[in-house]
TIKE-473770 format. One record per residue (C-alpha): residue in three letters; x, y, z. Coordinates in Angstrom, 1 decimal. Layout:
# residues N
ATOM     r        u        v        w
ATOM   ALA        X        Y        Z
...
***
This chain:
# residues 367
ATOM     r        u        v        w
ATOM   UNK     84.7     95.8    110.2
ATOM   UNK     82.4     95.2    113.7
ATOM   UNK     81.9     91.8    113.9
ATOM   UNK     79.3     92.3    117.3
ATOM   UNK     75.5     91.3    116.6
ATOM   UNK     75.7     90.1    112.5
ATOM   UNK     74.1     86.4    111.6
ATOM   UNK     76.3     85.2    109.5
ATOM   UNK     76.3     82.5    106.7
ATOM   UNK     80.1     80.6    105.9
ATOM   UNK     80.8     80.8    102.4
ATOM   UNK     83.1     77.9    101.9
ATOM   UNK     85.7     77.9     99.0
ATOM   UNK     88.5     75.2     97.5
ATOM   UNK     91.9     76.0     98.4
ATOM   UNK     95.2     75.7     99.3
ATOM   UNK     97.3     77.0    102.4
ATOM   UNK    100.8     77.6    101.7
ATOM   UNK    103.2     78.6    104.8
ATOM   UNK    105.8     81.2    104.4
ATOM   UNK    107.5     80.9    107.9
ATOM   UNK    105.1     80.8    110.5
ATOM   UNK    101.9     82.7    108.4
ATOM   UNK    100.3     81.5    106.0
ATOM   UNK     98.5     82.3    102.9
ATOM   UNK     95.5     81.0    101.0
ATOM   UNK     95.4     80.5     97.2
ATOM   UNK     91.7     80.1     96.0
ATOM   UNK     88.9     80.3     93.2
ATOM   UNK     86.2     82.6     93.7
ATOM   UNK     83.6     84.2     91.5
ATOM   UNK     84.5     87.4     90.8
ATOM   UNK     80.9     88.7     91.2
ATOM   UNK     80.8     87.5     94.8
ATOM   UNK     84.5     88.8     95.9
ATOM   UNK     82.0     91.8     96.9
ATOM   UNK     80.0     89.5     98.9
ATOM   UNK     83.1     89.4    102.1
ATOM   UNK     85.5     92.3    100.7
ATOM   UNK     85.4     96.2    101.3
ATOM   UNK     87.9     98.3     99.5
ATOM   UNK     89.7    100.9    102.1
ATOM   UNK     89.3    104.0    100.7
ATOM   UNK     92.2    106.5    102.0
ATOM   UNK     91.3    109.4    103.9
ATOM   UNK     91.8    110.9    107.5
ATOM   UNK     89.5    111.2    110.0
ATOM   UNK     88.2    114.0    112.2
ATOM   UNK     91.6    112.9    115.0
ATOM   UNK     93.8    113.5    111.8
ATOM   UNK     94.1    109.9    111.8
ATOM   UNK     94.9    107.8    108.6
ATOM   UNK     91.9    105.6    107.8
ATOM   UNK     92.3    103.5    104.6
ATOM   UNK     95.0    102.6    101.8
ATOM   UNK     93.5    102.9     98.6
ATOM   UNK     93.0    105.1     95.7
ATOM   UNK     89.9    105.7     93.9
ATOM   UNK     88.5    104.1     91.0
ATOM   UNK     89.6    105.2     87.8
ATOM   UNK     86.3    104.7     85.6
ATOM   UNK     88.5    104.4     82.2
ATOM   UNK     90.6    101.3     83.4
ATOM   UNK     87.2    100.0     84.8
ATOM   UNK     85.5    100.2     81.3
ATOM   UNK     88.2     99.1     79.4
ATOM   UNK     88.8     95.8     81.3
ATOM   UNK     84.7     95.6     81.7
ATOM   UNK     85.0     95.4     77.9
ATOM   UNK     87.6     92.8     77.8
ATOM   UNK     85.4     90.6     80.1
ATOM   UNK     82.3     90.8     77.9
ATOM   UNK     84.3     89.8     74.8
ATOM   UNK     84.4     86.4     73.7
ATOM   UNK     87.5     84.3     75.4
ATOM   UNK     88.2     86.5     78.2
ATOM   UNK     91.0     85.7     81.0
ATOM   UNK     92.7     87.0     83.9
ATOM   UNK     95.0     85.4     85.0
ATOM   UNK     96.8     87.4     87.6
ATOM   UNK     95.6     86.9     91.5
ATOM   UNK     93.4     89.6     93.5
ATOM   UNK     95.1     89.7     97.0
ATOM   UNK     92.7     90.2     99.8
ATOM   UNK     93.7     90.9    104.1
ATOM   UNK     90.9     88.8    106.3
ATOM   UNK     90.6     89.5    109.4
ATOM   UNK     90.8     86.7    112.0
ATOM   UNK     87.4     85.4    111.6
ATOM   UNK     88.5     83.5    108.9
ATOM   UNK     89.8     79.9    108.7
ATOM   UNK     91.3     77.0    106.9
ATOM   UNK     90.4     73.0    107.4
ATOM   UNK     92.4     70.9    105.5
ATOM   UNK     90.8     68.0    103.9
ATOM   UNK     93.0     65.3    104.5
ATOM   UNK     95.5     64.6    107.2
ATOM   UNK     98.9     66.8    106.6
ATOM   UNK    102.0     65.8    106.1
ATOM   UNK    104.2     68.0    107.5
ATOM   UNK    107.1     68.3    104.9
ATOM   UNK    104.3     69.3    101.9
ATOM   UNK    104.6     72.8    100.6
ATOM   UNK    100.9     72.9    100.2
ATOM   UNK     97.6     71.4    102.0
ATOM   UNK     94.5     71.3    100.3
ATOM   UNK     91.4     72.5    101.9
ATOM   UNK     88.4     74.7    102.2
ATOM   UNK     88.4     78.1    103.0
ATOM   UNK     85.5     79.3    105.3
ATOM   UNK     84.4     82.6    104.9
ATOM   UNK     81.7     84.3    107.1
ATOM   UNK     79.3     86.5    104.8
ATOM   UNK     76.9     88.9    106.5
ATOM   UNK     74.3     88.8    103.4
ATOM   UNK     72.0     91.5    104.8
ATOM   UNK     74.2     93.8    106.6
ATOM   UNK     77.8     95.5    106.0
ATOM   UNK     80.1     93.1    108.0
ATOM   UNK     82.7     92.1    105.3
ATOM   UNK     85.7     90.4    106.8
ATOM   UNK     88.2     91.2    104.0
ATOM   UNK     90.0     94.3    102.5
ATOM   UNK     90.9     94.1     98.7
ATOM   UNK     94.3     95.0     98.8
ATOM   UNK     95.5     94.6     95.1
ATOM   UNK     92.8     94.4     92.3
ATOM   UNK     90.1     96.8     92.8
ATOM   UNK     89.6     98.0     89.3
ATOM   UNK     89.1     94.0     87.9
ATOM   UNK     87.1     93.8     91.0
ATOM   UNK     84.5     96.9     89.4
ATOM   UNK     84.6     95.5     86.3
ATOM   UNK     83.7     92.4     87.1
ATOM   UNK     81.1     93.9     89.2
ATOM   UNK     79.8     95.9     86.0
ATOM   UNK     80.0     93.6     83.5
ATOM   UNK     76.9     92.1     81.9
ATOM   UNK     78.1     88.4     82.5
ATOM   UNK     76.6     85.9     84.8
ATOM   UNK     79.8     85.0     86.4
ATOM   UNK     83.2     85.3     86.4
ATOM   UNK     85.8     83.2     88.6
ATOM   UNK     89.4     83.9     89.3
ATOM   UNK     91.8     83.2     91.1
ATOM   UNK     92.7     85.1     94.9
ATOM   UNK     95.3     85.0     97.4
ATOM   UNK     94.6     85.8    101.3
ATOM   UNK     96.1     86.4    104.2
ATOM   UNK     95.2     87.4    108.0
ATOM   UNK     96.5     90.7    108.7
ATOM   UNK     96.2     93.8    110.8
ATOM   UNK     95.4     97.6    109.1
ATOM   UNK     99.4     98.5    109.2
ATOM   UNK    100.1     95.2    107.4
ATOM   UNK     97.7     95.7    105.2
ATOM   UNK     99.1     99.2    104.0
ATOM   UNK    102.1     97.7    104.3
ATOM   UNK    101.6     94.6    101.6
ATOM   UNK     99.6     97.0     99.6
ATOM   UNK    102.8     99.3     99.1
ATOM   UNK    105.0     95.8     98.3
ATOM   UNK    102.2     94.5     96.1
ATOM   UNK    102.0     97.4     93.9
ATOM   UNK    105.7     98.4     94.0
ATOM   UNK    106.2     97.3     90.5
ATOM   UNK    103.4     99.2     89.1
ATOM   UNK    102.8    102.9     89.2
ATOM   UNK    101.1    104.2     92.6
ATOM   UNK    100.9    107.6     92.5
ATOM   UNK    103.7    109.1     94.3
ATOM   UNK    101.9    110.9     96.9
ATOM   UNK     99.7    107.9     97.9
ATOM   UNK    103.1    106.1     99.0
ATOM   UNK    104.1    109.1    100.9
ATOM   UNK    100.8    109.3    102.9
ATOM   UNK    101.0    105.1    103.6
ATOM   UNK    104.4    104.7    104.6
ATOM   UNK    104.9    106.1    108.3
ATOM   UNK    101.9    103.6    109.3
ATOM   UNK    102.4    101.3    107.3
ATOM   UNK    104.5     98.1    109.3
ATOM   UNK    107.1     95.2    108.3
ATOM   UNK    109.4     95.4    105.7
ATOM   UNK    109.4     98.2    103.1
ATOM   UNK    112.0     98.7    100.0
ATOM   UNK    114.9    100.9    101.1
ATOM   UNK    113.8    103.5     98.8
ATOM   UNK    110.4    103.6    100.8
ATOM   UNK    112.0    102.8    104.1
ATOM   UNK    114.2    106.0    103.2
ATOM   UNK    111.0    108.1    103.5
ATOM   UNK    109.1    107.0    106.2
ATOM   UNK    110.7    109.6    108.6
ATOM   UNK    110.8    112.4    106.1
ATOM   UNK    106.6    111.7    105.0
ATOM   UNK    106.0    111.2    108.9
ATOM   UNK    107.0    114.8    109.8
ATOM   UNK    105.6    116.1    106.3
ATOM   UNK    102.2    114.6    107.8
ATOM   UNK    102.7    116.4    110.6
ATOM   UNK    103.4    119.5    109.7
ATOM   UNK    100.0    119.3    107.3
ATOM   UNK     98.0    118.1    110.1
ATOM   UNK     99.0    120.8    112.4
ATOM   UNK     96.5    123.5    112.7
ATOM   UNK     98.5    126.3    114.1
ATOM   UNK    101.4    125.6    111.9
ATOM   UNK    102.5    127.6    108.6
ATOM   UNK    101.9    124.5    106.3
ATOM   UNK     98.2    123.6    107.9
ATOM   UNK     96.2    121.8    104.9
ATOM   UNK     98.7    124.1    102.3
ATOM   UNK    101.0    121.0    101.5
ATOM   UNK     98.6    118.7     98.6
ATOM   UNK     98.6    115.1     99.4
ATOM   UNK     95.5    112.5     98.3
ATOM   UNK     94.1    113.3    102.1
ATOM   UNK     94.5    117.4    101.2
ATOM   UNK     93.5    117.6     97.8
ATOM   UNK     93.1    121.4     98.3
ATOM   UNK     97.0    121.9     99.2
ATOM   UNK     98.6    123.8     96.6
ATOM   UNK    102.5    123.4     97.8
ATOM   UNK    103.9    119.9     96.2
ATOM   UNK    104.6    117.3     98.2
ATOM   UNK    107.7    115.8     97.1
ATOM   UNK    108.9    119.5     97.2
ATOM   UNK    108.3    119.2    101.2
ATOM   UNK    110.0    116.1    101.5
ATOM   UNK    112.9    117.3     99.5
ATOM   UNK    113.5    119.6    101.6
ATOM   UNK    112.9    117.6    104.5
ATOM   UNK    115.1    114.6    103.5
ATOM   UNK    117.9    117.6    102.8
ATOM   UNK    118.1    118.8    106.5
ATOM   UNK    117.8    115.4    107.8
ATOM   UNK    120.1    113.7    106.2
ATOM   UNK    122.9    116.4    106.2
ATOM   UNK    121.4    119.6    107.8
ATOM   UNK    120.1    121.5    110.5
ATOM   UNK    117.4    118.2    111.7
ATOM   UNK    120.4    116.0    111.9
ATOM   UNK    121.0    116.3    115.4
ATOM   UNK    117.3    114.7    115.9
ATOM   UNK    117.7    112.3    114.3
ATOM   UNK    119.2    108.5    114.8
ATOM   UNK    121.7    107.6    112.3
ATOM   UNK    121.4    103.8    113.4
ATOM   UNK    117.8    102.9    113.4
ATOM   UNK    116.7    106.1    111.4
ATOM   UNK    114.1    107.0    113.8
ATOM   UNK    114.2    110.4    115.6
ATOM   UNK    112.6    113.2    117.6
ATOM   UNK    109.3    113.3    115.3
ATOM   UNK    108.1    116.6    118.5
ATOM   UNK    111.4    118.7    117.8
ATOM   UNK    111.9    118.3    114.3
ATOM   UNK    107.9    119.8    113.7
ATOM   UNK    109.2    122.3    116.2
ATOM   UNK    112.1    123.2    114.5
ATOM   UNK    110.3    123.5    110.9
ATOM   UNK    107.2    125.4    111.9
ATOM   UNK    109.5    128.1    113.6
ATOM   UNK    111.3    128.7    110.4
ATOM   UNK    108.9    128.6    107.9
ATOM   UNK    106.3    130.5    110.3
ATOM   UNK    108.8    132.9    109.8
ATOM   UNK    109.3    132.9    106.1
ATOM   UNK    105.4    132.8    106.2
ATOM   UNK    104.9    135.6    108.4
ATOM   UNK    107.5    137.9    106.1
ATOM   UNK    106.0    137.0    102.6
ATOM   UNK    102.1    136.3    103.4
ATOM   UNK    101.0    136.9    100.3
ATOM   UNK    103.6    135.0     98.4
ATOM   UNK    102.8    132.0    100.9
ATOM   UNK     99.1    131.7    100.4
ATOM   UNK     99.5    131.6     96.8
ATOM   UNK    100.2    128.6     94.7
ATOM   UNK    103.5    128.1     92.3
ATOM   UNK    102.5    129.2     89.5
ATOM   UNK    101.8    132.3     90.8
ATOM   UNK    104.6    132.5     93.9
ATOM   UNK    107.9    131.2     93.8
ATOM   UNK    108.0    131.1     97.3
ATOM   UNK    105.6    128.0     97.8
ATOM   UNK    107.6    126.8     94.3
ATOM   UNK    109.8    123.7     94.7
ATOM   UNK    112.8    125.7     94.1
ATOM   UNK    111.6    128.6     96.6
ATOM   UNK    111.0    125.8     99.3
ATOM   UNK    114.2    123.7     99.0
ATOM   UNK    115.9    126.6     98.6
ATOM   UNK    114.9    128.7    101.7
ATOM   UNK    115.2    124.6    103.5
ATOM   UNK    119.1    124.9    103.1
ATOM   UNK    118.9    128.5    104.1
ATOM   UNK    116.8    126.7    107.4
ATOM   UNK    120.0    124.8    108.3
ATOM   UNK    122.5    127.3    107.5
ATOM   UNK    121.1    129.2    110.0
ATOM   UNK    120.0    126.8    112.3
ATOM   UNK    122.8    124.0    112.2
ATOM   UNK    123.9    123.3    116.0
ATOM   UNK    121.3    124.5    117.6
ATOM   UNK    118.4    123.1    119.4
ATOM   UNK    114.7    124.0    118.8
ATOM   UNK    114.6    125.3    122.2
ATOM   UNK    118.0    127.6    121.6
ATOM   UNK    117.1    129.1    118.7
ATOM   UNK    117.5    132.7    118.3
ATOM   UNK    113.9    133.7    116.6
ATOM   UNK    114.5    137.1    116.3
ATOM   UNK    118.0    137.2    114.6
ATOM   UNK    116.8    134.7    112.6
ATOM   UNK    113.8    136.9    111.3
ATOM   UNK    116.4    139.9    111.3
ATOM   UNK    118.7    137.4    108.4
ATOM   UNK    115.4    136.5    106.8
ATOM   UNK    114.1    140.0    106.5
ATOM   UNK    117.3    140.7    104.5
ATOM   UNK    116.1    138.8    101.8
ATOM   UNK    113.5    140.6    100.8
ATOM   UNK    115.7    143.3     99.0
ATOM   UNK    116.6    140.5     96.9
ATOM   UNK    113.8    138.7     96.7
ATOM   UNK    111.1    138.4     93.1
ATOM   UNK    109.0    135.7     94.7
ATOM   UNK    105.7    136.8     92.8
ATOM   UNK    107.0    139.6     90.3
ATOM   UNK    110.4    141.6     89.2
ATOM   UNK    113.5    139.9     88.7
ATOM   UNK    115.8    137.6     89.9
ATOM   UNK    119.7    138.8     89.7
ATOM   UNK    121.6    134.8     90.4
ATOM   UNK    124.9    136.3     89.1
ATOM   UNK    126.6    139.2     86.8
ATOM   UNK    125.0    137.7     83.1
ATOM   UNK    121.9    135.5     84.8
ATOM   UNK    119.0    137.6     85.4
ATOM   UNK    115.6    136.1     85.4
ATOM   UNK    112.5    137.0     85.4
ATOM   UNK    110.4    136.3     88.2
ATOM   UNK    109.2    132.8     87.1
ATOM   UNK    112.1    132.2     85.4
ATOM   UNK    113.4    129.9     87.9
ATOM   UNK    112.7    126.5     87.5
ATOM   UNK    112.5    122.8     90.1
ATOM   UNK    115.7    122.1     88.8
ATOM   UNK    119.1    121.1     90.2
ATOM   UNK    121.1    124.3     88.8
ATOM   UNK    118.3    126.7     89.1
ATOM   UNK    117.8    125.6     93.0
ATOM   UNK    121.8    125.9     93.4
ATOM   UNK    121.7    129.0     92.1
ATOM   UNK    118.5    130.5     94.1
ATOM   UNK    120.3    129.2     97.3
ATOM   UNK    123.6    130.6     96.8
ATOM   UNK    121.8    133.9     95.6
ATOM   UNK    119.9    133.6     99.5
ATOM   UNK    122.7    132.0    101.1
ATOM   UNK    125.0    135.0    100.3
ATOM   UNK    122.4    137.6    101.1
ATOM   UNK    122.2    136.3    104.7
ATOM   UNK    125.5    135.8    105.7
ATOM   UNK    126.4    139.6    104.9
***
């Protein structure tokens, strides 16, 4: 959103600042077919740096034409606020002299609009699909009601994820938002922010075993599941072999050694099944959410106590090699104990069956 060499009109709209603390947010009427006029939905994606640009998911055309329909009908209403993120060119003059103990002030919002160029000062952050519809409706106008506030791009991904964390965002959306995202997050999001920074990571890394192979709404074309990853990832840290990087107190950690660590093991695992690992789950167990959290505890039984930099690569491959005699990744049979044989996709993402796949591995290493 440049804001160097644009002429720029000041749309100026009703409303009322309410502080929270020291911000404060604007509550305002706007017609819904001009919301376009100073807002830009933030598409996600990462650029060429591997950098997150953007929060949100894309339009989904059926929810668009249903509530378009709804608007055309006779009697129309929607009543729930659009929340928006302006940057700092925006501002708010009261009307009246304040009096200090009021919870709100009534003024005017001013808005700069750059009619004949792409400078929009605002970022939709909850209410782009009654935003579309509006904006394809056959009606001459629409208002309804918005909220603002000034915020950064962390912020923003960060109120996007509170703002929508009673409705369904799509699993790996969060996942991808939350290590940039900044302020307060619920603890069940908070929990993850480590875990989906390293899973990033690993993704991102072009000369690591998961490069572009873990699917995420930035890596459509990944064929191993995230929350399989992060599974796995949330296992070591939390009581495995990426412990020791991490801080217990503040729940940061050593982002560096805990890729380290990963990409030596699974470069291994890679490196010993490579067909099985550049196929997808339904067709390899190995890249299957019970192949991957299963070899992750296998990770920190044989890496527990050690450092990235101490590791013993090849009695590691030597342990992992071993498996192979057991192994039905892609075909064969699976022997987890004297009356459970299965066939090769037989095993299923599921507490028991990944219990029984790691004890199956977890015995045929330590002999």
């Amino acid at each position: 959103m440049s804001r160097a060499n644009v002429t720029r009109k000041v749309m100026r709209l009703p409303a009322l600042r309410i502080k929270q603390g020291d911000r404060e947010i604007y509550s305002f009427a706007v017609d819904g077919k001009q919301l376009l006029d100073f807002t830009t939905v933030s598409r996600i994606g990462r650029g060429e740096d591997g950098e997150l640009a953007g929060y949100q998911r894309p339009e989904v055309l059926s929810h668009i034409r249903a509530i378009r329909r709804y608007i055309e009908s006779d009697g129309a209403m929607l009543p729930n606020a659009v929340v928006v993120a302006f940057n700092d060119s925006v501002t708010f003059r009261p009307s009246r002299r304040v009096n200090g103990q009021e919870l709100a002030t009534v003024g005017e919002l001013h808005v700069p609009v750059d009619f004949d160029g792409d400078y929009k000062p605002a970022l939709l952050v909850d209410g782009q699909q009654r935003v579309a519809a509006i904006r394809d409706a056959e009606v001459e106008s629409f208002p309804i009601a918005a909220v603002g506030f000034v915020a950064d791009d962390d912020e923003q991904r960060s109120q996007f994820i509170l703002v929508n964390n009673t409705k369904p965002l799509p699993k790996g959306l969060i996942h991808e938002l939350i290590p940039d995202a900044a302020g307060y997050l619920p603890p069940k999001y908070a929990r993850r922010r480590l875990p989906a920074s390293v899973m990033i990571q690993l993704n991102l890394n072009p000369e690591g075993p998961f490069f572009e192979r873990i699917q995420t709404p930035t890596s459509p074309d990944g064929y191993i599941k995230d929350n399989s990853i992060l599974r796995m990832i949330e296992n070591s840290l939390f009581e495995g072999a990426l412990y020791r990087y991490r801080d217990p107190i503040d729940g940061s950690g050593d982002e560096e050694a805990m890729v380290a660590h990963l990409e030596m093991f699974w470069s291994i695992v890679s490196d010993t099944w490579p067909d099985e690992w550049l196929s997808p789950p339904r067709k390899s167990r190995l890249t299957h959410g019970a192949g991957i959290q299963s070899l992750g505890y296998v990770m920190d039984a044989l890496t527990d106590g050690y450092h990235v930099d101490h590791l013993d690569r090849a009695e590691i491959e030597r342990k992992i090699k071993a498996i192979t005699k057991i192994s039905a990744w892609s075909g064969g049979q699976w022997r987890l104990g004297p009356d459970d044989t299965r066939k090769w996709n037989g095993l299923q993402n599921t507490p028991n069956d990944v219990k029984l796949l790691t004890n199956l591995l977890l015995r045929t290493v330590r002999c």
